[in-house]
HTML snippet that shows the backbone in 3Dmol.js (N, CA, C, O; Angstrom):
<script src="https://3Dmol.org/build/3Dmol-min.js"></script>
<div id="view" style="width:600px;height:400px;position:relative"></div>
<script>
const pdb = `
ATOM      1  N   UNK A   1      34.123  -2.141  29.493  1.00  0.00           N
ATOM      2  CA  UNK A   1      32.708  -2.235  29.755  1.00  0.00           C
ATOM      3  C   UNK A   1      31.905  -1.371  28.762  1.00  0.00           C
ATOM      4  O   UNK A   1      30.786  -1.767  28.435  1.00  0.00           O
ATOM      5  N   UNK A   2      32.437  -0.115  28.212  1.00  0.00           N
ATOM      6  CA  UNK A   2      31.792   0.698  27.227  1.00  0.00           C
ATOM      7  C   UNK A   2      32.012  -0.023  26.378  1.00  0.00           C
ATOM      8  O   UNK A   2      30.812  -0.256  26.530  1.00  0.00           O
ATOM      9  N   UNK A   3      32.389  -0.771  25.447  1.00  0.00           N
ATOM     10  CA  UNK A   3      33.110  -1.637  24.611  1.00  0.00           C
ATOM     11  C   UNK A   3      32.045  -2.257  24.538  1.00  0.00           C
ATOM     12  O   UNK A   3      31.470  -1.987  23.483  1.00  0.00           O
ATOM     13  N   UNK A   4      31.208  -3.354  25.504  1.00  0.00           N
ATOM     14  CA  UNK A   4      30.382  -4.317  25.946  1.00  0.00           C
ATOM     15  C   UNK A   4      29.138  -3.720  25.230  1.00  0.00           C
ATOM     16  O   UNK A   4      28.677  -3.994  24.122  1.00  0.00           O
ATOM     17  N   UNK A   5      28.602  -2.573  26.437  1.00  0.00           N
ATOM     18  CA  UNK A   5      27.532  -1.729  26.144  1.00  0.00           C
ATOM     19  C   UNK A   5      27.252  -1.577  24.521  1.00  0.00           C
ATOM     20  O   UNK A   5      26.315  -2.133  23.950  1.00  0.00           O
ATOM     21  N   UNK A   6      28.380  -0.597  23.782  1.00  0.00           N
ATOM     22  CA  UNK A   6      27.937  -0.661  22.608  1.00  0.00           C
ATOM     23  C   UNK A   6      27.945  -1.398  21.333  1.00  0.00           C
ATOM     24  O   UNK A   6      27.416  -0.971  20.307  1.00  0.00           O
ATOM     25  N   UNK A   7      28.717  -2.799  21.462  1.00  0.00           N
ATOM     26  CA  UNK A   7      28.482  -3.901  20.801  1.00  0.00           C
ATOM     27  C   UNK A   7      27.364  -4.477  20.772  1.00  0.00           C
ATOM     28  O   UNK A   7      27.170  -5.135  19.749  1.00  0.00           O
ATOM     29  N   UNK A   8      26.153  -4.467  21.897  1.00  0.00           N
ATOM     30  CA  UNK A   8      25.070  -5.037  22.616  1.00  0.00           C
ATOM     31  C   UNK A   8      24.099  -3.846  21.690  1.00  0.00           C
ATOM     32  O   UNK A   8      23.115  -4.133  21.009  1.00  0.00           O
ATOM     33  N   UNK A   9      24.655  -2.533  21.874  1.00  0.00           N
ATOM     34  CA  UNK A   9      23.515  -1.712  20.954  1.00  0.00           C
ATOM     35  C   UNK A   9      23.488  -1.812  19.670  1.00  0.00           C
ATOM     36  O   UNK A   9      22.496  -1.962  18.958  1.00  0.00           O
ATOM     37  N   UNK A  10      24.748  -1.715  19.318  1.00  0.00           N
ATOM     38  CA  UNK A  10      25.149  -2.361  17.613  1.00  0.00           C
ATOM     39  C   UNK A  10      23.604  -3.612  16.928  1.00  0.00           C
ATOM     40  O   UNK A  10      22.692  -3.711  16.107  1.00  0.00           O
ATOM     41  N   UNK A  11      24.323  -4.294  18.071  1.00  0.00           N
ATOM     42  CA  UNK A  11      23.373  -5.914  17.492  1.00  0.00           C
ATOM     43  C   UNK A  11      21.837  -5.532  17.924  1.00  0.00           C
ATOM     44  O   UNK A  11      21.148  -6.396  17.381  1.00  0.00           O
ATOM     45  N   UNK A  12      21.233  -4.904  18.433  1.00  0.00           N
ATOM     46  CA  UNK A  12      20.006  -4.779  18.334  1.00  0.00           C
ATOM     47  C   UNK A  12      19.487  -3.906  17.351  1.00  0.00           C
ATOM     48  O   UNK A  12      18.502  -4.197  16.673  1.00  0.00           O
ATOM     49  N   UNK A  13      20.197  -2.705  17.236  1.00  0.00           N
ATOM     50  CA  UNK A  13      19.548  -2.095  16.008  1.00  0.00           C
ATOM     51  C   UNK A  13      19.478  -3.204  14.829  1.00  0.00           C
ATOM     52  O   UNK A  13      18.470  -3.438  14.161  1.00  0.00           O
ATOM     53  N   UNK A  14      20.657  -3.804  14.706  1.00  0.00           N
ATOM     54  CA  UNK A  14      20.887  -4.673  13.462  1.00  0.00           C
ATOM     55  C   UNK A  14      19.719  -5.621  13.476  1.00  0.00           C
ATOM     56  O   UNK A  14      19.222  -5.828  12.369  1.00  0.00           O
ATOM     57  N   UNK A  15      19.252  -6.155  14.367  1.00  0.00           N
ATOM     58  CA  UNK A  15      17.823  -6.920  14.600  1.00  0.00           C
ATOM     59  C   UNK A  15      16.948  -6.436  14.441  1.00  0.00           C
ATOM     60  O   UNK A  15      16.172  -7.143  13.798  1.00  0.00           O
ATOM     61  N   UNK A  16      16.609  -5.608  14.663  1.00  0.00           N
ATOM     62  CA  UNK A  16      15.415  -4.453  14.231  1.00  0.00           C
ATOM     63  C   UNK A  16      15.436  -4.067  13.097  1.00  0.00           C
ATOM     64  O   UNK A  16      14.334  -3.641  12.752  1.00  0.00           O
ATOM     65  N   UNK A  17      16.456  -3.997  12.074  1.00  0.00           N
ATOM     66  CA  UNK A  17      16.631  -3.739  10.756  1.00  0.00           C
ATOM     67  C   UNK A  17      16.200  -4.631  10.190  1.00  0.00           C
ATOM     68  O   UNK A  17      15.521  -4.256   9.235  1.00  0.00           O
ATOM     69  N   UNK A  18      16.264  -5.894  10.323  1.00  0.00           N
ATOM     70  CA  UNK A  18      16.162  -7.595   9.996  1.00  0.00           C
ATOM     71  C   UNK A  18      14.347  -7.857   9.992  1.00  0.00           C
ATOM     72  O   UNK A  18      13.641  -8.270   9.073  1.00  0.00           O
ATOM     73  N   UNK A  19      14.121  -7.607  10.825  1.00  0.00           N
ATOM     74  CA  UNK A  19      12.730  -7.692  11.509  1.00  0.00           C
ATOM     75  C   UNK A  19      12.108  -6.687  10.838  1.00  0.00           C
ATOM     76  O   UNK A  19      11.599  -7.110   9.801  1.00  0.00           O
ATOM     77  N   UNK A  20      11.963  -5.640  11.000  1.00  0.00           N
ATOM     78  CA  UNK A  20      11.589  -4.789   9.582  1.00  0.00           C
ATOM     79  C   UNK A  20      11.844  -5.089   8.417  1.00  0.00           C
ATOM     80  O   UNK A  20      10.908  -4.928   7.634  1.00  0.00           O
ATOM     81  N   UNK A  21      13.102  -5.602   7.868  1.00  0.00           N
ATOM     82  CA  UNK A  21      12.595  -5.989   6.682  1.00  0.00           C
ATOM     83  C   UNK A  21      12.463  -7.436   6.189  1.00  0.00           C
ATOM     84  O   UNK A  21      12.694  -7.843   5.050  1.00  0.00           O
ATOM     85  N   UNK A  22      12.047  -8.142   7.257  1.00  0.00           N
ATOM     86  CA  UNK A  22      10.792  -9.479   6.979  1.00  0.00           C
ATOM     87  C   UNK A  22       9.644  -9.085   6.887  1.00  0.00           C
ATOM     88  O   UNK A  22       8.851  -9.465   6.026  1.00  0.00           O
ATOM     89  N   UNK A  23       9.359  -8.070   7.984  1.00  0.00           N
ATOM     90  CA  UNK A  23       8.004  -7.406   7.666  1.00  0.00           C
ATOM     91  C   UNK A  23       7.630  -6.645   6.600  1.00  0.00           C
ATOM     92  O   UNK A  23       6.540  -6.785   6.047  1.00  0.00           O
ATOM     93  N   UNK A  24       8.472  -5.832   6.263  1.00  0.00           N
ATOM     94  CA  UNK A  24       7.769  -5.579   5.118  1.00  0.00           C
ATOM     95  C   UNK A  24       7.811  -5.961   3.736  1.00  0.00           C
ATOM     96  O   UNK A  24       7.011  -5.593   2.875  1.00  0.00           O
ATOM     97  N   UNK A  25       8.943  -6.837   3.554  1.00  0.00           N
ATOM     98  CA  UNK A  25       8.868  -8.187   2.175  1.00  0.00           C
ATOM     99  C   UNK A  25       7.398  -9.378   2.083  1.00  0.00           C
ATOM    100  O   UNK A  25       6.982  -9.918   1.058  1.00  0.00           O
ATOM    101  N   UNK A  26       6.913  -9.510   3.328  1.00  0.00           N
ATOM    102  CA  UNK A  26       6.115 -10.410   3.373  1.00  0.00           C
ATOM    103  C   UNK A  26       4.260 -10.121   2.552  1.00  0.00           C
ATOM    104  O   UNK A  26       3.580 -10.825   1.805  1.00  0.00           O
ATOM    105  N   UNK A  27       4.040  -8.775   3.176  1.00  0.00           N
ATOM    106  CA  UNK A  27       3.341  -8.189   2.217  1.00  0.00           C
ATOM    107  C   UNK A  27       3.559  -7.642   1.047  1.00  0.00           C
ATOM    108  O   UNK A  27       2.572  -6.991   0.705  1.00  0.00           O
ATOM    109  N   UNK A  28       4.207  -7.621   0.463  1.00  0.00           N
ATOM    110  CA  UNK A  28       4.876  -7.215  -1.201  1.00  0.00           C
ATOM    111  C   UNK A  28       4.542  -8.845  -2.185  1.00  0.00           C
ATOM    112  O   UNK A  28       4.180  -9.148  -3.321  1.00  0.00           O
ATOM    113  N   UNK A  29       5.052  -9.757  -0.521  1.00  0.00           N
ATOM    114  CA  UNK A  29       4.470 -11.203  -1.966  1.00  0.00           C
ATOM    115  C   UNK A  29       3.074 -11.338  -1.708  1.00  0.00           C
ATOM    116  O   UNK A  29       2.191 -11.425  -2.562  1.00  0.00           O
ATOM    117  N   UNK A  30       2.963 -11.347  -0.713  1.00  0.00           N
ATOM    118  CA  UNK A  30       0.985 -11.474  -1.053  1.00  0.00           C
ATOM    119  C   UNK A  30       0.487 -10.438  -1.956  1.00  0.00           C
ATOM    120  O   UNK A  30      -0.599 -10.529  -2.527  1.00  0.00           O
ATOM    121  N   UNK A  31       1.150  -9.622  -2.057  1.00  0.00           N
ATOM    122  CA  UNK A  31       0.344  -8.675  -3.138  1.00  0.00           C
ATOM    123  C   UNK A  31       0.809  -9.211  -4.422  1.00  0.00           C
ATOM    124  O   UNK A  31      -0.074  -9.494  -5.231  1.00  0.00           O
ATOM    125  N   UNK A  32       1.952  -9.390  -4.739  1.00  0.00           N
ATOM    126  CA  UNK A  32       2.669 -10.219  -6.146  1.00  0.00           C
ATOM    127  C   UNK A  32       1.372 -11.656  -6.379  1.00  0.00           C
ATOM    128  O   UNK A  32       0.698 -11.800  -7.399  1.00  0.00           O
ATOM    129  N   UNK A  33       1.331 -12.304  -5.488  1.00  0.00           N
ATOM    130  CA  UNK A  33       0.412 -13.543  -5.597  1.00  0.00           C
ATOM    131  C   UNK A  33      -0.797 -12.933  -5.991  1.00  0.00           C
ATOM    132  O   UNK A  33      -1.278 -13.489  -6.978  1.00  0.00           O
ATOM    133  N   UNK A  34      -1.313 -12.187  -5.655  1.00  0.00           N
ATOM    134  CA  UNK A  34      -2.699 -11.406  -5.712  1.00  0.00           C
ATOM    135  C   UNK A  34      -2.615 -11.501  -7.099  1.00  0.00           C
ATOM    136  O   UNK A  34      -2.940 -12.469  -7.785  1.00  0.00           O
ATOM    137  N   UNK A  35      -2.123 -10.352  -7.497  1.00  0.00           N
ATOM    138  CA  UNK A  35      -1.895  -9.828  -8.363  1.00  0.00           C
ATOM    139  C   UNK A  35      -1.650 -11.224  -9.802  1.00  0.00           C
ATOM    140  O   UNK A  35      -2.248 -11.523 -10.836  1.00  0.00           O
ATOM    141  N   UNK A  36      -0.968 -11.504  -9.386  1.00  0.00           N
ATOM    142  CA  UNK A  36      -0.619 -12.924 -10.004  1.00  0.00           C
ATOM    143  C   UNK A  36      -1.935 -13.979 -10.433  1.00  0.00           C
ATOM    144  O   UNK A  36      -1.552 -14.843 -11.221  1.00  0.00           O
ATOM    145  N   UNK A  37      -2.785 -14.039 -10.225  1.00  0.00           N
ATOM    146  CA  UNK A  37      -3.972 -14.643 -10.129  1.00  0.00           C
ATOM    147  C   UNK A  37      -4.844 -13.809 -10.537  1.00  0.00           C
ATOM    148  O   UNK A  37      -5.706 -14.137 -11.352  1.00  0.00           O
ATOM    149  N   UNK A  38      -4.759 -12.707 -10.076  1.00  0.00           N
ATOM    150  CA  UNK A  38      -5.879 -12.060 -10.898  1.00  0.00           C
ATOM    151  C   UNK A  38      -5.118 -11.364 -12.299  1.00  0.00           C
ATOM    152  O   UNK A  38      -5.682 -10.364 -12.745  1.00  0.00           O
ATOM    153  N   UNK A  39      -4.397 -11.639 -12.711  1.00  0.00           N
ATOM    154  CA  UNK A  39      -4.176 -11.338 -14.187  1.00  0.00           C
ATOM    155  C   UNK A  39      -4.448 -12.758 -14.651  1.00  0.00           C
ATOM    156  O   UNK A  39      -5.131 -12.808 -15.674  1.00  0.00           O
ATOM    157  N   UNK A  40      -4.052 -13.992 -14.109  1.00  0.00           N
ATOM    158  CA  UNK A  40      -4.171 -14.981 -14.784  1.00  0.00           C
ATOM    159  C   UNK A  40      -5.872 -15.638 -15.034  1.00  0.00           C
ATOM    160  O   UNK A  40      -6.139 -16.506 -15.864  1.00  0.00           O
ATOM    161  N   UNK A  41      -6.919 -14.954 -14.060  1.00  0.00           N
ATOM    162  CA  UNK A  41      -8.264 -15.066 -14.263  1.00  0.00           C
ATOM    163  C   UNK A  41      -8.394 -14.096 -15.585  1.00  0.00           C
ATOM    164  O   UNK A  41      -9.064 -14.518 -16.527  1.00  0.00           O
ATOM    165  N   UNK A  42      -7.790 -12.854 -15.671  1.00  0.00           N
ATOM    166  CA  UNK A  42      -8.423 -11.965 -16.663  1.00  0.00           C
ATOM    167  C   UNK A  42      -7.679 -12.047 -17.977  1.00  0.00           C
ATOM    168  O   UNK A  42      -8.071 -11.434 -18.970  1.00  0.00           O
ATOM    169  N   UNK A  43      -6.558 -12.840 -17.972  1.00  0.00           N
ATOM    170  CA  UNK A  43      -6.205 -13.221 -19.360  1.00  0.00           C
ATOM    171  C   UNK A  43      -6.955 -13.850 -20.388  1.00  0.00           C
ATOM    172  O   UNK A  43      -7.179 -13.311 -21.472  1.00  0.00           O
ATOM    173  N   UNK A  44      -7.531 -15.519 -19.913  1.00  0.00           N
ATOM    174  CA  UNK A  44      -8.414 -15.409 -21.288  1.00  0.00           C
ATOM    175  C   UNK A  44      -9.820 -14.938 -21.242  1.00  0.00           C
ATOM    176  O   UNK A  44     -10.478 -14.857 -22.279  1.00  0.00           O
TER     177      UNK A  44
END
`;
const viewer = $3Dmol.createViewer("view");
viewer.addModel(pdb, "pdb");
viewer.setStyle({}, {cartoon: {color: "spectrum"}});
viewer.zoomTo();
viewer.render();
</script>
């Protein structure tokens, strides 16, 4: 049953790791896109 318990805690941290880092990849490309566009307005 301890066995159970901490396999069950295992996999949630591991989800929470996952989930954090969707979250914070997702704003890194909107800023890349940003960014992306506004060099391509100020190029010529």
């Amino acid at each position: 049953m301890a066995m159970m318990m901490n396999s069950g805690g295992g996999r949630g941290r591991r989800g929470r790791r996952r989930q954090m880092a969707d979250i914070n990849v997702t704003p890194m490309v909107d800023v890349m896109l940003v960014l992306l566009v506004v060099f391509m307005i100020t190029a010529p």
